[in-house]
N, CA, C and O atoms as a Maestro MAE file, in Angstrom:
{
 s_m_m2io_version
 :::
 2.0.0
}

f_m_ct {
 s_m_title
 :::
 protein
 m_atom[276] {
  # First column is atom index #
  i_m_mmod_type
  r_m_x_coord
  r_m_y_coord
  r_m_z_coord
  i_m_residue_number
  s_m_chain_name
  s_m_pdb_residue_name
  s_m_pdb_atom_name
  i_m_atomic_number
  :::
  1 25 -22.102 21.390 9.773 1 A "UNK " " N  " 7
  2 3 -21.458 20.226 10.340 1 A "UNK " " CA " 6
  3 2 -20.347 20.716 11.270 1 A "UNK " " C  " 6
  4 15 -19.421 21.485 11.013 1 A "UNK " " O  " 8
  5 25 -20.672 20.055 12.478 2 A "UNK " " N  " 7
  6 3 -19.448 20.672 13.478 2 A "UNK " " CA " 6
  7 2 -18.029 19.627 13.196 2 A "UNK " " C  " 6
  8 15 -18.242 18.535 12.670 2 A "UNK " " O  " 8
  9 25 -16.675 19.995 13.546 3 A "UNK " " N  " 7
  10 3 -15.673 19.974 12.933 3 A "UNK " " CA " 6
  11 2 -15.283 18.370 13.406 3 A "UNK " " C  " 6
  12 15 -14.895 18.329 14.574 3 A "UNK " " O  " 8
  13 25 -15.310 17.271 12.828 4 A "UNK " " N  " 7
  14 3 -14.810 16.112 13.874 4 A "UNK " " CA " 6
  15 2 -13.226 15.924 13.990 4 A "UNK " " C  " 6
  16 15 -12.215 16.181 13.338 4 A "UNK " " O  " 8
  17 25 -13.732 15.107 15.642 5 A "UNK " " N  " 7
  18 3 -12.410 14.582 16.227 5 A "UNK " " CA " 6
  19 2 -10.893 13.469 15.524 5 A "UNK " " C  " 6
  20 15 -10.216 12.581 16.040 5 A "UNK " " O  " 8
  21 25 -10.894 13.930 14.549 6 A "UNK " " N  " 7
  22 3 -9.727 13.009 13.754 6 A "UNK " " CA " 6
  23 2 -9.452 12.259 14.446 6 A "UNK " " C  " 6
  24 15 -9.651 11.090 14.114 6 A "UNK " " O  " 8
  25 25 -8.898 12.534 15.664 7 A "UNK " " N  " 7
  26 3 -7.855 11.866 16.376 7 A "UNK " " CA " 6
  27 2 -8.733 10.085 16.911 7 A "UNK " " C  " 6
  28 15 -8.215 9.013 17.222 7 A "UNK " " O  " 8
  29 25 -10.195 10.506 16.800 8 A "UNK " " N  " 7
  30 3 -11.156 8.918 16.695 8 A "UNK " " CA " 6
  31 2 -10.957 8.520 15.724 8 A "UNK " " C  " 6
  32 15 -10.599 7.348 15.846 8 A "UNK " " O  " 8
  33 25 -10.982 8.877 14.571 9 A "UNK " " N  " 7
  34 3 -11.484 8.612 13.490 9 A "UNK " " CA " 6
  35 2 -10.559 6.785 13.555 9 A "UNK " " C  " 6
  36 15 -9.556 6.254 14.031 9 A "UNK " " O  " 8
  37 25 -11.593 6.513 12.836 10 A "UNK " " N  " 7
  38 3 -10.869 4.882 12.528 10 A "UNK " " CA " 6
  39 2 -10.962 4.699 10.816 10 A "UNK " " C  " 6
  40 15 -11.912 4.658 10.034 10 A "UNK " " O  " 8
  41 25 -9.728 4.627 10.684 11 A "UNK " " N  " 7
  42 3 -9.747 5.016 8.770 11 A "UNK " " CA " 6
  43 2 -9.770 3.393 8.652 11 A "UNK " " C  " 6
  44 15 -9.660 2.523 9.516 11 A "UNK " " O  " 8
  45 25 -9.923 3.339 7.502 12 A "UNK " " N  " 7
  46 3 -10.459 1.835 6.646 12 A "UNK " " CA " 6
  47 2 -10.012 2.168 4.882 12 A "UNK " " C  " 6
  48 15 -10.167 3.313 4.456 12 A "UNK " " O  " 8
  49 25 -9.646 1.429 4.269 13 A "UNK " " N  " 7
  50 3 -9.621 1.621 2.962 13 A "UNK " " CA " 6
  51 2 -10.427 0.274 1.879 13 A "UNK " " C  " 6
  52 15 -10.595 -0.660 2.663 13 A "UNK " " O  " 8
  53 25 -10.645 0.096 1.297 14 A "UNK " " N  " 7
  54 3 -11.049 -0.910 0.238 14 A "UNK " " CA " 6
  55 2 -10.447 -2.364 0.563 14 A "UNK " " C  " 6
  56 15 -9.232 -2.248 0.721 14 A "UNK " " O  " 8
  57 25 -10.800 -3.458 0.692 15 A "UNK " " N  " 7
  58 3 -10.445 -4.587 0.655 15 A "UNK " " CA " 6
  59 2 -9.996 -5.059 -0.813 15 A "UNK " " C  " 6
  60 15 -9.315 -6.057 -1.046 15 A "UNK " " O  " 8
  61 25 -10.650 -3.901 -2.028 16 A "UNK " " N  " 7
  62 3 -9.943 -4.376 -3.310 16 A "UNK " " CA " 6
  63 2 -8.711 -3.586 -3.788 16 A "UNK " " C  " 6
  64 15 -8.266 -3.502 -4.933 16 A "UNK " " O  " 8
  65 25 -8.218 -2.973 -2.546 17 A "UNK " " N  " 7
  66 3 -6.973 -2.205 -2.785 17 A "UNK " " CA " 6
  67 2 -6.249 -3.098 -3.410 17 A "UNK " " C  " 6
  68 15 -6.538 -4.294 -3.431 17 A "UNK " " O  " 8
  69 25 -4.629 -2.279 -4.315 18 A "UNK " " N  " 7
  70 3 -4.023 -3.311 -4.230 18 A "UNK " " CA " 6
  71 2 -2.436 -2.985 -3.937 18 A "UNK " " C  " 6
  72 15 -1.402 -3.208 -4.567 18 A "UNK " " O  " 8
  73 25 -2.758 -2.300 -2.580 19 A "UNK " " N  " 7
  74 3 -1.818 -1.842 -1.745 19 A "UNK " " CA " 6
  75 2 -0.367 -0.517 -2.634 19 A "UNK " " C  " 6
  76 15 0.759 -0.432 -2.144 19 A "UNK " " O  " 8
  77 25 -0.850 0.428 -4.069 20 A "UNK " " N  " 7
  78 3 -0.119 0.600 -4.610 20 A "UNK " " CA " 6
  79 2 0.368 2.027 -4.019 20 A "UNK " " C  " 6
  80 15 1.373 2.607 -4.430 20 A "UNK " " O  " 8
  81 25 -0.453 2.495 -3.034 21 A "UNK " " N  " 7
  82 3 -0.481 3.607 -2.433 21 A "UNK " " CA " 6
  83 2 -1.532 4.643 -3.343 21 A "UNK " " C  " 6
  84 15 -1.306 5.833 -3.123 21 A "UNK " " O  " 8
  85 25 -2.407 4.429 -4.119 22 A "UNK " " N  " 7
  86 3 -3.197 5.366 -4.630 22 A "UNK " " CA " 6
  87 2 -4.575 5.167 -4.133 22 A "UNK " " C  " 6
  88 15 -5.445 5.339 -4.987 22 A "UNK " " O  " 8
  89 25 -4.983 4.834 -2.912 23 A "UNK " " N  " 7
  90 3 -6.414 4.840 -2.269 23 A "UNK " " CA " 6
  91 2 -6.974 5.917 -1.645 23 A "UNK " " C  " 6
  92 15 -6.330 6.950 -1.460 23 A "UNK " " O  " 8
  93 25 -8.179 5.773 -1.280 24 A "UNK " " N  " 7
  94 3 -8.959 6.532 -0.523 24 A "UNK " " CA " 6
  95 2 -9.480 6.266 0.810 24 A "UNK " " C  " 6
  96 15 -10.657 5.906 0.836 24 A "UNK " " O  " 8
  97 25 -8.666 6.391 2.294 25 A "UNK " " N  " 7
  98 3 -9.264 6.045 3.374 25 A "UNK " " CA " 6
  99 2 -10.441 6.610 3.577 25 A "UNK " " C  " 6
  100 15 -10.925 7.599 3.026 25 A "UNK " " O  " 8
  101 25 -11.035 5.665 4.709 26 A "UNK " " N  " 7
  102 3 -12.904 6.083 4.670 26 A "UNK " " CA " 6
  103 2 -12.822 6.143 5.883 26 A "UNK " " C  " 6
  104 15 -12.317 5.145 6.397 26 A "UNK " " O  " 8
  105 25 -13.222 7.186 6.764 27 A "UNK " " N  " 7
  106 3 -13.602 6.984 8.212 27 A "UNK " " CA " 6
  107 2 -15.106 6.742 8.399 27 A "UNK " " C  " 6
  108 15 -15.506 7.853 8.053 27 A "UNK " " O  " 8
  109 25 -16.339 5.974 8.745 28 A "UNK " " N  " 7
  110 3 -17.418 6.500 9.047 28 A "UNK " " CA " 6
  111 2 -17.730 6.231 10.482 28 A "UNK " " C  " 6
  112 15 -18.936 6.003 10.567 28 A "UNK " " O  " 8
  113 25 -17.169 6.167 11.590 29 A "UNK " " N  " 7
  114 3 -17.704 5.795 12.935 29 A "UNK " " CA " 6
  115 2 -17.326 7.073 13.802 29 A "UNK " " C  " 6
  116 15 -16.606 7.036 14.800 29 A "UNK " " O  " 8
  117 25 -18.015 8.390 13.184 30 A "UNK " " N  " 7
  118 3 -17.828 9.548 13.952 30 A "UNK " " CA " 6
  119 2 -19.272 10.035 13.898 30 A "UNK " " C  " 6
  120 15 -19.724 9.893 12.762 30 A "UNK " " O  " 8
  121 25 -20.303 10.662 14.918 31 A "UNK " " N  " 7
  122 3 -21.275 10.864 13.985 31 A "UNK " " CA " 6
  123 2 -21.427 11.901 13.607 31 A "UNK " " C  " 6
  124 15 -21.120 12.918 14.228 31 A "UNK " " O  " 8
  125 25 -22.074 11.843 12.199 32 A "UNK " " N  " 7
  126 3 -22.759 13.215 11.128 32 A "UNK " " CA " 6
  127 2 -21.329 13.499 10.838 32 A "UNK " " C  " 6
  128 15 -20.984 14.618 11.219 32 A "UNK " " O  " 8
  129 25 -20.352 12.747 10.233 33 A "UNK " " N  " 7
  130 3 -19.817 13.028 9.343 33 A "UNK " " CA " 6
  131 2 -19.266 11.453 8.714 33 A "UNK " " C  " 6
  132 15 -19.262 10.399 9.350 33 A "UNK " " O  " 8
  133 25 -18.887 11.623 7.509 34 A "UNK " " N  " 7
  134 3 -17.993 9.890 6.787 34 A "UNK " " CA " 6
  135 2 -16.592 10.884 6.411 34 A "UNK " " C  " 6
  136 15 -16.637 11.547 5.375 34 A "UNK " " O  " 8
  137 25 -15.912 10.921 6.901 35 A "UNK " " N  " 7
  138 3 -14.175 11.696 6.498 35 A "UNK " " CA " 6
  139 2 -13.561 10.899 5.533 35 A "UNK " " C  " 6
  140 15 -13.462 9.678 5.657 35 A "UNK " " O  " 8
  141 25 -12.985 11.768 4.216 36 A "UNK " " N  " 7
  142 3 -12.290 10.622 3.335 36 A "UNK " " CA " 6
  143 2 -10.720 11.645 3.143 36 A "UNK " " C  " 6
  144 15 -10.631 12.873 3.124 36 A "UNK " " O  " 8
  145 25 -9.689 10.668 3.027 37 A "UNK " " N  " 7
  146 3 -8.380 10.837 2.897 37 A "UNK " " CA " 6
  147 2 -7.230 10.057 1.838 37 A "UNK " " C  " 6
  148 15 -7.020 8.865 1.612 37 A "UNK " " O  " 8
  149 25 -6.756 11.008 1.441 38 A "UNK " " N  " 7
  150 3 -5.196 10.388 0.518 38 A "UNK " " CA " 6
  151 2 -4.521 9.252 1.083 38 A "UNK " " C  " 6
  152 15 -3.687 9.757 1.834 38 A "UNK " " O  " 8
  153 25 -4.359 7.420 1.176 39 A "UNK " " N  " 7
  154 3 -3.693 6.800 1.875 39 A "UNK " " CA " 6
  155 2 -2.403 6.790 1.757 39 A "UNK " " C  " 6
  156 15 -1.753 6.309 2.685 39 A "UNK " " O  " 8
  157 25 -1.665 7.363 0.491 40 A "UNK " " N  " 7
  158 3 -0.172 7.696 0.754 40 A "UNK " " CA " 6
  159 2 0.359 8.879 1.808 40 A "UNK " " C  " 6
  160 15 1.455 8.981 2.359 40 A "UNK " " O  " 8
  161 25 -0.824 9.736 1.886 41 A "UNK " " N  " 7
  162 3 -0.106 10.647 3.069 41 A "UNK " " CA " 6
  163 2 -1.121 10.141 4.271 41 A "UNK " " C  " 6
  164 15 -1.685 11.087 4.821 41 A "UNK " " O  " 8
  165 25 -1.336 9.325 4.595 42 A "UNK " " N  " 7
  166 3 -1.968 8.948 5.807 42 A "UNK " " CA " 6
  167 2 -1.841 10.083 6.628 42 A "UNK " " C  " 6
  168 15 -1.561 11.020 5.881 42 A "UNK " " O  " 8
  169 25 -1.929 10.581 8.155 43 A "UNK " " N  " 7
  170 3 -2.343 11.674 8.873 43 A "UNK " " CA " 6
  171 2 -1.752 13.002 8.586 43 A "UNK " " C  " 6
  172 15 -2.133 14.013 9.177 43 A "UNK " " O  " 8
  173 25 -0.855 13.006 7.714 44 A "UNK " " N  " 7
  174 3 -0.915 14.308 6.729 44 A "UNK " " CA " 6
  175 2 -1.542 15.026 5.662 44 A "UNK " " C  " 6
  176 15 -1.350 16.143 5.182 44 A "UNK " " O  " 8
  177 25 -2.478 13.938 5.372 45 A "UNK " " N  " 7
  178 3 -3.427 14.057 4.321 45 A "UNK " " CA " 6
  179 2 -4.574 15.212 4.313 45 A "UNK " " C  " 6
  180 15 -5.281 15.089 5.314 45 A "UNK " " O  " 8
  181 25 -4.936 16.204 3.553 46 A "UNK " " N  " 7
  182 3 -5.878 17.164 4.103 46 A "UNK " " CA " 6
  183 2 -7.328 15.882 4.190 46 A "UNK " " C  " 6
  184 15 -7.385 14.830 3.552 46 A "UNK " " O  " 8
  185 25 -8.035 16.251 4.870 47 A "UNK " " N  " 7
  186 3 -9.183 15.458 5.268 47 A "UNK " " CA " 6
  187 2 -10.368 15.883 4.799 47 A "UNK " " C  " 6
  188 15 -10.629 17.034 5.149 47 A "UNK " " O  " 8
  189 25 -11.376 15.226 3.962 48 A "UNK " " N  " 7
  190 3 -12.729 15.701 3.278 48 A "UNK " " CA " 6
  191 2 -13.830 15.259 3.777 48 A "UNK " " C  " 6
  192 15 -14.107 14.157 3.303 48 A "UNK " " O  " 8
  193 25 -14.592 15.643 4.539 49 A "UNK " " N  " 7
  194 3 -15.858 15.322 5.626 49 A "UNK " " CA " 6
  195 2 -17.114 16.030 5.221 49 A "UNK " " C  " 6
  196 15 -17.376 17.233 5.238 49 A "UNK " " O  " 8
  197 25 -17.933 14.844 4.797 50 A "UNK " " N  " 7
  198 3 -19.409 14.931 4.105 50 A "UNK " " CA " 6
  199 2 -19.850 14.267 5.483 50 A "UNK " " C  " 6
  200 15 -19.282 13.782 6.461 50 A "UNK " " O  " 8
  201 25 -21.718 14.591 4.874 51 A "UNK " " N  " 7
  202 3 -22.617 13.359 5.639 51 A "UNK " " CA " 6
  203 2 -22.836 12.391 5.193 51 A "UNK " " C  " 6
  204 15 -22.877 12.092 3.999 51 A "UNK " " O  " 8
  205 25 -23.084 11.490 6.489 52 A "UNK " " N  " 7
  206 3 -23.302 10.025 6.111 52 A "UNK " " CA " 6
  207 2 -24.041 10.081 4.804 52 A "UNK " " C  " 6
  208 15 -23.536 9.435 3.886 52 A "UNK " " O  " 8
  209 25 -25.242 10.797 4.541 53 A "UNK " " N  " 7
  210 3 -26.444 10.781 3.615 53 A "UNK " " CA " 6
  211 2 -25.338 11.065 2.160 53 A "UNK " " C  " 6
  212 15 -24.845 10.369 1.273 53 A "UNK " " O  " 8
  213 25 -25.333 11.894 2.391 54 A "UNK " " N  " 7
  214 3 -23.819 12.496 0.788 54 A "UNK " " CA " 6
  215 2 -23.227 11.072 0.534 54 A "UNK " " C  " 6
  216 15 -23.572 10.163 -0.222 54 A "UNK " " O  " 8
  217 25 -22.365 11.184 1.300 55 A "UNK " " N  " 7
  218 3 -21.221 9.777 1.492 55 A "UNK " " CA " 6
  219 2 -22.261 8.758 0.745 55 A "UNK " " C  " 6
  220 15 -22.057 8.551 -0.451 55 A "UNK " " O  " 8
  221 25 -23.140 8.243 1.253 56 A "UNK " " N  " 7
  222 3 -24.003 7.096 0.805 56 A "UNK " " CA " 6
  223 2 -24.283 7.436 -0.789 56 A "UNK " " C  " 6
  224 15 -24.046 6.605 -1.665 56 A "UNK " " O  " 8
  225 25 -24.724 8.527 -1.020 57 A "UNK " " N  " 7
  226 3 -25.335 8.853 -2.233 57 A "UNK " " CA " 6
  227 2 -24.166 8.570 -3.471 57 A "UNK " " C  " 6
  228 15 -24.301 7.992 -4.550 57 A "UNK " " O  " 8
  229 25 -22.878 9.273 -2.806 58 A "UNK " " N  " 7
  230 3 -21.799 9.163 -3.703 58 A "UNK " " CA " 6
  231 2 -21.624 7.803 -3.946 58 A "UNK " " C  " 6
  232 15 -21.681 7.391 -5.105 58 A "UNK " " O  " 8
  233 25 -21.360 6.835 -2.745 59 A "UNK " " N  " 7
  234 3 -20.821 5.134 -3.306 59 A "UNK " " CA " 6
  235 2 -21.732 4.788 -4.155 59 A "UNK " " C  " 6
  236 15 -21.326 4.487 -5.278 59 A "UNK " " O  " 8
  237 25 -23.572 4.711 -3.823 60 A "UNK " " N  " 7
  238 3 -24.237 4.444 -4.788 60 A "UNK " " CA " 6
  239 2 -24.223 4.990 -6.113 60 A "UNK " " C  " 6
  240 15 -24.617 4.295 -7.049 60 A "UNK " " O  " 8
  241 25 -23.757 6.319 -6.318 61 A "UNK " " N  " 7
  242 3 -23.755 6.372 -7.671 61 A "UNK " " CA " 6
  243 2 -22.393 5.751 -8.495 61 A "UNK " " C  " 6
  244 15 -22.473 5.632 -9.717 61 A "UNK " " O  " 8
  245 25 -20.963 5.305 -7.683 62 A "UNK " " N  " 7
  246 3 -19.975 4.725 -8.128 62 A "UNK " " CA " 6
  247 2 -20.648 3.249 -8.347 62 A "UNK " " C  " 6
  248 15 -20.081 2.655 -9.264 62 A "UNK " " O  " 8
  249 25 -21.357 2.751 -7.944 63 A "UNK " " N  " 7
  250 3 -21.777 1.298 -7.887 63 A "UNK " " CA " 6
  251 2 -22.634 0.855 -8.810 63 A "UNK " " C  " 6
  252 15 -22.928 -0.299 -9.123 63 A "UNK " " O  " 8
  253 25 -23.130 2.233 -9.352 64 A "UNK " " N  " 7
  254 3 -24.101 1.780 -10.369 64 A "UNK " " CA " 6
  255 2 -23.759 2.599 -11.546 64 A "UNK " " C  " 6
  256 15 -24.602 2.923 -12.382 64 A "UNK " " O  " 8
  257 25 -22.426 2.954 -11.610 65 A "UNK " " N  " 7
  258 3 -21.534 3.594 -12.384 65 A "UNK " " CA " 6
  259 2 -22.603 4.886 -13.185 65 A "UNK " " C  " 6
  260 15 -23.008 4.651 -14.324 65 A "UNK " " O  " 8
  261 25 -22.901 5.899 -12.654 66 A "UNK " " N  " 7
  262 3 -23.283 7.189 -12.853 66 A "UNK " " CA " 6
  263 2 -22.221 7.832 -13.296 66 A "UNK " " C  " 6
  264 15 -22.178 8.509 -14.324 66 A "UNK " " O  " 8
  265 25 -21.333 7.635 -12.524 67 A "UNK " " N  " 7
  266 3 -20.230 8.513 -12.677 67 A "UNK " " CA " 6
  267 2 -19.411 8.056 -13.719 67 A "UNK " " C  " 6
  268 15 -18.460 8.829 -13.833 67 A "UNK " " O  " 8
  269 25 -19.367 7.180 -14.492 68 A "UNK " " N  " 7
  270 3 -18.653 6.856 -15.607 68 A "UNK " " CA " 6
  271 2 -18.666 8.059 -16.733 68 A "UNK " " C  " 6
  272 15 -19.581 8.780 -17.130 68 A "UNK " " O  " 8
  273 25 -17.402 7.987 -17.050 69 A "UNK " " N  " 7
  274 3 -17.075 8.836 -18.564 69 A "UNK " " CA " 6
  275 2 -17.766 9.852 -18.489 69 A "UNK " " C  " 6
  276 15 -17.761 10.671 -19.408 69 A "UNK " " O  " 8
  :::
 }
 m_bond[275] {
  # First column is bond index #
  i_m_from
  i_m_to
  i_m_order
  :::
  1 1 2 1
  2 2 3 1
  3 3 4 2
  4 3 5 1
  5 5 6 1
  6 6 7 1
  7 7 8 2
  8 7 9 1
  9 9 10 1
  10 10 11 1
  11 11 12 2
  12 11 13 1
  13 13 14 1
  14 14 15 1
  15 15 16 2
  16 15 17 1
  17 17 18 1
  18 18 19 1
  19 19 20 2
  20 19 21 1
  21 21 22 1
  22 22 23 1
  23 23 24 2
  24 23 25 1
  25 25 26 1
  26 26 27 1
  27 27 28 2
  28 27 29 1
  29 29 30 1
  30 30 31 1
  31 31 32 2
  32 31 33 1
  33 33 34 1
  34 34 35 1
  35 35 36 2
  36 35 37 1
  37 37 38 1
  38 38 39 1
  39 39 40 2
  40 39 41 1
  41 41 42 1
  42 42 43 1
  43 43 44 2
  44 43 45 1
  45 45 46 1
  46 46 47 1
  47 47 48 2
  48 47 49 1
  49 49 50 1
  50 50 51 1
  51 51 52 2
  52 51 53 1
  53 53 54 1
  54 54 55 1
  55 55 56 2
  56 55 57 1
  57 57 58 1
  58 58 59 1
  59 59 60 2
  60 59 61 1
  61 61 62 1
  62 62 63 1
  63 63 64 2
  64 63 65 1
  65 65 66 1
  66 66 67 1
  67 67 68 2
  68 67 69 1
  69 69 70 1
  70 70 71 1
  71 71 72 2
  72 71 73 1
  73 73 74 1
  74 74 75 1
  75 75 76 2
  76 75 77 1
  77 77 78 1
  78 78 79 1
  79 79 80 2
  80 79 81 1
  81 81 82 1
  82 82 83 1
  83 83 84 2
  84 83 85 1
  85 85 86 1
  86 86 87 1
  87 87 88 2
  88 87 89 1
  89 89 90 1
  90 90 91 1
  91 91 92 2
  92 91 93 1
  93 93 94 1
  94 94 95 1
  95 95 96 2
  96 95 97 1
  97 97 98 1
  98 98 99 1
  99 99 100 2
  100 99 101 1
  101 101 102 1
  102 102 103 1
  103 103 104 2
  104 103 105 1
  105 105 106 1
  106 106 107 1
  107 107 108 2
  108 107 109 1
  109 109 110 1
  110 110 111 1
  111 111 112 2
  112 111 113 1
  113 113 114 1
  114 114 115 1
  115 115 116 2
  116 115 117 1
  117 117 118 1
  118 118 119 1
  119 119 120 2
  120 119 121 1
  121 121 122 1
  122 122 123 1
  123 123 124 2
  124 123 125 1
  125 125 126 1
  126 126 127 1
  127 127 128 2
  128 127 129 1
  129 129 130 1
  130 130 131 1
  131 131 132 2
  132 131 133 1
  133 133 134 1
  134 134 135 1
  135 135 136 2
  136 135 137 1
  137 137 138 1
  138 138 139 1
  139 139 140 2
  140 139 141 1
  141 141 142 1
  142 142 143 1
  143 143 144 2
  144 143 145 1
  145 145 146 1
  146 146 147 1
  147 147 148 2
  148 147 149 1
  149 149 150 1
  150 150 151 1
  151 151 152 2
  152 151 153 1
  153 153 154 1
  154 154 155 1
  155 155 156 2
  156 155 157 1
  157 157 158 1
  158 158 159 1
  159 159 160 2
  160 159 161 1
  161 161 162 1
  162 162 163 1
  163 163 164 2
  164 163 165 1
  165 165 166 1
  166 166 167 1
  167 167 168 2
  168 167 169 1
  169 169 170 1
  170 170 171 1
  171 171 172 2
  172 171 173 1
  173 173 174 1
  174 174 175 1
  175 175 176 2
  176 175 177 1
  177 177 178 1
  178 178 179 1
  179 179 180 2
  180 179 181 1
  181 181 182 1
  182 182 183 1
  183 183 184 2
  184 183 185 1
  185 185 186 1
  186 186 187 1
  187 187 188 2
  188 187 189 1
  189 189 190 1
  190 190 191 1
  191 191 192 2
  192 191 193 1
  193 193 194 1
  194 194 195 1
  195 195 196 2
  196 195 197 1
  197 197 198 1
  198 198 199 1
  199 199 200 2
  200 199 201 1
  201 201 202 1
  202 202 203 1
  203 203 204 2
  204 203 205 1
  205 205 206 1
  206 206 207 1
  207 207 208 2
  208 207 209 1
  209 209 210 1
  210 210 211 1
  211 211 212 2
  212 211 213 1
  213 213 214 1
  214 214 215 1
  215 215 216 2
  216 215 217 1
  217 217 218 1
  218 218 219 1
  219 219 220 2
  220 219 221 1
  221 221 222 1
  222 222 223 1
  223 223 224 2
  224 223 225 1
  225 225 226 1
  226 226 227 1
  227 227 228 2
  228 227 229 1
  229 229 230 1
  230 230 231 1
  231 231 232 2
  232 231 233 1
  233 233 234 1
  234 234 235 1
  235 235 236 2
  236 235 237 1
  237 237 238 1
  238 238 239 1
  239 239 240 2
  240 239 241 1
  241 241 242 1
  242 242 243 1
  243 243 244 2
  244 243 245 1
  245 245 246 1
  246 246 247 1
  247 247 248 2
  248 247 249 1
  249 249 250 1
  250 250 251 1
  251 251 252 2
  252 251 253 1
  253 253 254 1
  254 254 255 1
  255 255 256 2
  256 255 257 1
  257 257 258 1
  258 258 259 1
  259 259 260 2
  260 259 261 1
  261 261 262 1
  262 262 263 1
  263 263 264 2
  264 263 265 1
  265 265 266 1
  266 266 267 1
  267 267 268 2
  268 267 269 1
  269 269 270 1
  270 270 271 1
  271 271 272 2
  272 271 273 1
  273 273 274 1
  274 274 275 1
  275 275 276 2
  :::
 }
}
């Protein structure tokens, strides 16, 4: 994966935030990568960049709680 342009990136976080500062921004409108970040350190945050395909695989398994316990 070649290295993306942060400086596009358009971060997004959860609409079920509840603004306490412990989220996870989501970038996905870069392509061949979804970038995820710490929202208390917003652009200081080190930055974690999977593929779309990963990225997808991961929410689905939070959604259908795999990842539980």
């Amino acid at each position: 994966m070649n290295s993306p342009d942060l400086g596009q990136a358009r971060w997004r976080k959860s609409t079920r935030s509840n603004g306490g500062g412990e989220c996870v921004e989501v970038a996905q409108n870069l392509p061949g990568a979804a970038l995820l970040r710490d929202s208390k350190l917003g652009a200081d945050s080190p930055v974690l960049a999977v593929s779309p395909e990963r990225f997808a695989t991961f929410v689905a398994a939070l959604k259908s709680h795999r990842l539980d316990g």
